[in-house]
C-alpha positions in Angstrom: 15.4 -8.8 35.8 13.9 -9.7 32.5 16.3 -12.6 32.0 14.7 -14.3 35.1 11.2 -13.4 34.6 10.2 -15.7 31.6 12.1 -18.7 33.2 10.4 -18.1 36.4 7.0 -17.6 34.7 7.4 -20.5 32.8 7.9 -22.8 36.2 4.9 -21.5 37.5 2.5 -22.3 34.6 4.4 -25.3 34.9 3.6 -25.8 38.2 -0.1 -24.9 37.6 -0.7 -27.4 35.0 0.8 -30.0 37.1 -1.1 -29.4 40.1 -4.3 -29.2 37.9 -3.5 -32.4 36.4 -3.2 -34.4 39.5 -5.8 -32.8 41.4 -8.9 -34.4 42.4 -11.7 -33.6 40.0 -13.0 -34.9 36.7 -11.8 -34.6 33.2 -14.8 -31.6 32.0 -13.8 -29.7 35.1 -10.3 -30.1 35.1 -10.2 -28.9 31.5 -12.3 -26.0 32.2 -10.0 -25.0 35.1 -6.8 -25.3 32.7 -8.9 -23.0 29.9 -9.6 -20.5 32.4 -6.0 -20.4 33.3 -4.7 -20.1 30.2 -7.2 -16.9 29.7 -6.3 -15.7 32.2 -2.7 -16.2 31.4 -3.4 -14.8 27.8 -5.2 -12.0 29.4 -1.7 -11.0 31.8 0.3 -11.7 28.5 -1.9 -9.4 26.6 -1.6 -7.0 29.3 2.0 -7.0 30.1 2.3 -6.3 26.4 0.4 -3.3 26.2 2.2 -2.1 29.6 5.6 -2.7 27.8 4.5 -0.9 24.4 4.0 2.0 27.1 7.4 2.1 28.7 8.5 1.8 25.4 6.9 4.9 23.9 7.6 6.7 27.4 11.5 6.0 26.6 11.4 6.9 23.3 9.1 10.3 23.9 12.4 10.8 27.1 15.0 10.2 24.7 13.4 12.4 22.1 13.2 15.3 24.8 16.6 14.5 25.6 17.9 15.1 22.4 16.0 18.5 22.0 17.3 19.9 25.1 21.1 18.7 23.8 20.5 20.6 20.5 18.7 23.8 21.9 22.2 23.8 24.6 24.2 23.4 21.5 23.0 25.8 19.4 22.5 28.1 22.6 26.2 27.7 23.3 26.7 28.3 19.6 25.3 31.6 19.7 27.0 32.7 22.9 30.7 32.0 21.8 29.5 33.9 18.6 27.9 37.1 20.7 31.0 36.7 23.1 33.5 36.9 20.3 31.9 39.2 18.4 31.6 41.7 21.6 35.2 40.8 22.3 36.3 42.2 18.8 34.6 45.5 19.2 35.9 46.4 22.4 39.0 45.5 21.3 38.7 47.6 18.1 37.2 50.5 20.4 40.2 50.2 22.4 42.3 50.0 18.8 40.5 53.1 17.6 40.7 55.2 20.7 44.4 54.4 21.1 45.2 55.2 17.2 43.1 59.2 18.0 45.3 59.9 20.9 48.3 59.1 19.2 47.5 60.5 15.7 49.0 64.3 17.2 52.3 62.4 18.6 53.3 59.8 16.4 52.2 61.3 12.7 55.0 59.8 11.1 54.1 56.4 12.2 50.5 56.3 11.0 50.8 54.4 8.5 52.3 51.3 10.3 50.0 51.8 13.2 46.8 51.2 10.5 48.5 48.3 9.3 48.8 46.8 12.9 45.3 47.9 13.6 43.7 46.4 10.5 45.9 42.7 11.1 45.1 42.8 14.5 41.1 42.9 13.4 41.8 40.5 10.6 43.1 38.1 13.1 40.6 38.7 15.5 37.7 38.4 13.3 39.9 35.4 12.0 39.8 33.8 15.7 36.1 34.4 16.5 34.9 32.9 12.9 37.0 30.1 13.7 36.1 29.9 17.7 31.9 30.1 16.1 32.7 27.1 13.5 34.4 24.9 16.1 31.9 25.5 18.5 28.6 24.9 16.0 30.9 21.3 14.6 30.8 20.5 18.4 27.1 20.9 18.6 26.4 19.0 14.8 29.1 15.9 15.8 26.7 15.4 19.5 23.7 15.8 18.3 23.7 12.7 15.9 25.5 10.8 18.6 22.5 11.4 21.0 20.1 10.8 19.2 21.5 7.1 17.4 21.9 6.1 21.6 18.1 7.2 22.2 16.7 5.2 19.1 18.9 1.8 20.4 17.6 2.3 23.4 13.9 2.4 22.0 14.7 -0.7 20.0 16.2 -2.6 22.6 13.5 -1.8 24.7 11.0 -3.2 21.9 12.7 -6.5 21.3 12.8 -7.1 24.6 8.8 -6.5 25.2 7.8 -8.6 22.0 10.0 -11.4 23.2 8.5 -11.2 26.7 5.1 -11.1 24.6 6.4 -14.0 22.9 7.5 -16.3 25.5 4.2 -15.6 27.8 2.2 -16.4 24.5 4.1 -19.8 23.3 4.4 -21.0 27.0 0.3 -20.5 27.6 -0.5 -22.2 24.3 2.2 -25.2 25.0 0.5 -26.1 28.7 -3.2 -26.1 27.0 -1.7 -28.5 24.7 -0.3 -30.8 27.1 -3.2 -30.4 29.7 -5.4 -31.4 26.6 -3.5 -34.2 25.1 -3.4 -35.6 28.5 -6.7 -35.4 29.7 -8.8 -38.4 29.1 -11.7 -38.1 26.9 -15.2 -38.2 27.8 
């Protein structure tokens, strides 16, 4: 939309100052019609610039919000995996332990082994939930940045795009007084 806005506002000031020109009234009041338009031109410009800084800090403030609720779901799943994993290792060792008491009586010659598979079977499960914890706090670090670099384009995109609106209402006004004033005749 904004790349036919500023063409199509441009046409009708156009328009305007055309209509103006060849209408019937004298020179004083014909000028005093085309400064009041272009007031009131510079007045809608003013005001479409301060509507447009708006949208632009009501992006930015969205994205911004965005990007917290991505990091708090990160770091919440973060802590999860960790809890989970952790919870998972000690009912697996309680299972491990329970296991090595009942068979203690039986199996006395094989204790020693049995403690050796125990203790490696910990190892590798602390082993696995360290590494599950890591992965899953590098997932929330790698998103993160990648969230918020999109919200800040957006915010600047947004910006040049109001300031060249701004722009082009501005040079557009001041280019149709001009004409309307080296045309008039002088009195």
């Amino acid at each position: 939309m904004g790349n036919k806005l500023v063409p199509f506002l441009f046409g009708g000031a156009v328009g305007a100052i055309i209509a103006l020109l060849y209408a019937p009234r004298t020179g004083a009041e014909t000028r005093a019609m085309v400064a009041e338009k272009a007031n009131e031109a510079w007045g809608q410009a003013q005001d479409w610039g301060t509507q447009a800084q708006g949208n632009l800090q009501q992006v930015y403030q969205q994205a911004t919000a965005k990007g917290q609720e991505v990091l708090a779901g990160a770091q919440t799943f973060a802590q999860n995996a960790a809890a989970r994993g952790q919870q998972m290792y000690n009912t697996a060792a309680d299972k491990v332990k329970q296991a090595a008491q009942g068979a203690k009586p039986a199996i006395a010659d094989q204790s020693d082994q049995l403690r050796e598979k125990i203790e490696a079977a910990r190892e590798r499960i602390a082993a696995q939930v360290l590494k599950n914890a890591q992965e899953a706090q590098n997932a929330a670090d790698e998103a993160i940045p990648a969230v918020a670099e999109k919200a800040e384009a957006a915010a600047d995109a947004a910006a040049d795009k109001a300031e060249a609106a701004v722009d082009a209402a501005a040079d557009a006004a001041e280019k149709a007084v001009d004409e309307v004033q080296e045309k008039a005749p002088e009195e």
